[in-house]
N, C-alpha and C positions, 0 to 999 in steps of 0.2 A: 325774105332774105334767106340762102341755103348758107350753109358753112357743113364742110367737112367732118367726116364723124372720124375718130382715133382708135384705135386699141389701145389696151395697157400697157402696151410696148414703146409709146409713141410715137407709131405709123399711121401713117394714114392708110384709112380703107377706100373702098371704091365707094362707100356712102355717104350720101349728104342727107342731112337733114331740113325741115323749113321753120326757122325763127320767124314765128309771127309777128308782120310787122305793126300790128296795132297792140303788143307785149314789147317788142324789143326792137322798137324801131319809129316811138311816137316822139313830141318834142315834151323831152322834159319839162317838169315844174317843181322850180329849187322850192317856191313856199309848203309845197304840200310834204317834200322831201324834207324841209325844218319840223314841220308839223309833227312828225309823224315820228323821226327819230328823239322830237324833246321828250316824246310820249313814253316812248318806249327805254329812253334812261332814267325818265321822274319814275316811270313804274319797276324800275331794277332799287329805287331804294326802301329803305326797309322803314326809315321813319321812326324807328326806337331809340332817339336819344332822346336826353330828359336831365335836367339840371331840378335843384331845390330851392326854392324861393327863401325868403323868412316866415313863412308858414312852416315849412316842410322841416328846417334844418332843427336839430337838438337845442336844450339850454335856451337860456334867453328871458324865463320867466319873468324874471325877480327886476325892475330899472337899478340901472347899476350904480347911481347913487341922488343923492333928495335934488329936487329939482331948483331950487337956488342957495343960494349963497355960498356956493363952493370956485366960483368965478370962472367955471368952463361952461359950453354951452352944453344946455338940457338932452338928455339921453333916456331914451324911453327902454330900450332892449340893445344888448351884443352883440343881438345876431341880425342889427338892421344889414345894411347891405355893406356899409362901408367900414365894418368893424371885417377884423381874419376872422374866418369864419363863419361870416353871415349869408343869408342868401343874397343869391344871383337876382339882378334884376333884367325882367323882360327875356330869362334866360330860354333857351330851347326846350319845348316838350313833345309828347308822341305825336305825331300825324300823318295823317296820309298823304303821298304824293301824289299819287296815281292820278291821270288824266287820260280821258274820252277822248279816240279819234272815231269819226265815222267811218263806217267797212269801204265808202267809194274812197274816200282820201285815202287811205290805208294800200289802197287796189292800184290807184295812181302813183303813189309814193313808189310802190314798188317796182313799178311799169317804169317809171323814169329812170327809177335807178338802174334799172337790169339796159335802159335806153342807152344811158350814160356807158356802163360796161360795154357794149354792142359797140357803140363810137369809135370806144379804146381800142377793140380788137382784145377786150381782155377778157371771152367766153369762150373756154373748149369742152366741147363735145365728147366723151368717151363713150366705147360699148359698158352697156350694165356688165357689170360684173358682182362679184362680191367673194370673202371668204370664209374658209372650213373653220378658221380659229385665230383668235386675234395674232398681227404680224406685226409691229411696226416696221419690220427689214422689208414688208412689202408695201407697206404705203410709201418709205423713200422710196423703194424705187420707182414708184408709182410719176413721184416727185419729181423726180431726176431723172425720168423720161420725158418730163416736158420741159426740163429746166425749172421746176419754179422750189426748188428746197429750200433759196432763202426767201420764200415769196409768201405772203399773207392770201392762203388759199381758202375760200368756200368752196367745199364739195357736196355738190345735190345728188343725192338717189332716188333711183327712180320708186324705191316702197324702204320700211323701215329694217335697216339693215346693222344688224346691233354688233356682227363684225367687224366691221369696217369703222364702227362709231370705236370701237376698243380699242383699234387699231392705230387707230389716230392721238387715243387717250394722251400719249406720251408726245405730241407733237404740238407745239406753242401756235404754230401758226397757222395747222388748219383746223376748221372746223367741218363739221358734218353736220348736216340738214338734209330731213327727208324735203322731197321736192315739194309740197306745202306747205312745210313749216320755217321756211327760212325768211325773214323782216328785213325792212329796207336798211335797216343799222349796219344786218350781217352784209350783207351785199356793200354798202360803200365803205366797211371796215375793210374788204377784201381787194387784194391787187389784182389777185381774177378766178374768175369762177369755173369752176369742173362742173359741167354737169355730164352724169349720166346720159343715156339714149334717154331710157324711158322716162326720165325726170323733166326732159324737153317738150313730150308731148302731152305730159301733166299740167305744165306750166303753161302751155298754148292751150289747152283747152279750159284753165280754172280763170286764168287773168284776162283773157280774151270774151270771154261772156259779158 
């Protein structure tokens, strides 16, 4: 599949380029696409909360009063769970979330996704470019040569371009990914994708193997 390559102007040029179609043109699979983005939000948290049991919590030594003949029921500690105060039962502690996908699922996952965006007609092409010192005045206009400023944009480059990453710092709704680092999350979070020239034929030759 060729599509059109653009300037930063957003003109088209006399180039096309070729989206491989075993990258951005196979039949999606939504399961490997659930797989893969549960993966990669269980591994965004961080697992540090932590509550105090009746072990943990202060006080509580002493039973708070003899065990009969006072005509209430028997009370061992204060800080059982159901006194204020007491500890938490079954409450939350540290853990890990993180979960294992395999690099093939991982490879598909993303293939489908970049499949799905290709469908939409929601992937533009740009020449590489990049700049002398962080702009945001030139990533909108970058924006607003394609129309997409209110648009939830993934932009790939074609090498690591820390410009452009600065550039965008101030901007809610793109992001920047070098052209291997970007996960099937970022791609179906996005309404459409920029890629660079060179980030195209990174992409065809790393997902396509």
């Amino acid at each position: 599949m060729k599509v059109n390559v653009y300037g930063i102007d957003g003109q088209k040029t006399s180039t096309e380029i070729e989206l491989n179609d075993s990258v951005f043109a196979i039949e999606p699979n939504d399961h490997v696409i659930w797989l893969d983005v549960k993966a990669i939000l269980a591994n965004r948290r961080q697992g540090t909360h932590a509550t105090k049991g009746r072990s943990a919590v202060s006080g509580g030594g002493k039973k708070p009063f003899r065990q009969k003949g006072t005509g209430r029921a028997r009370q061992g500690t204060i800080r059982a769970p159901h006194y204020v105060g007491g500890g938490r039962v079954f409450g939350p502690q540290p853990r890990d979330y993180s979960q294992k996908v395999n690099k093939k699922v991982k490879k598909l996952a993303r293939k489908s996704a970049l499949s799905y965006k290709a469908k939409e007609d929601k992937i533009i092409v740009v020449q590489d470019f990049n700049y002398e010192k962080p702009s945001t005045k030139q990533m909108l206009n970058l924006l607003s040569n394609f129309g997409l400023e209110d648009k939830k944009v993934l932009l790939c480059t074609s090498e690591y371009a820390p410009m452009v990453v600065k550039s965008a710092g101030n901007l809610f709704n793109v992001e920047v990914r070098e052209s291997g680092t970007f996960s099937t999350y970022d791609v179906l979070k996005a309404d459409t994708i920029v890629f660079q020239e060179g980030a195209v034929q990174k992409v065809n030759e790393v997902l396509s193997k």
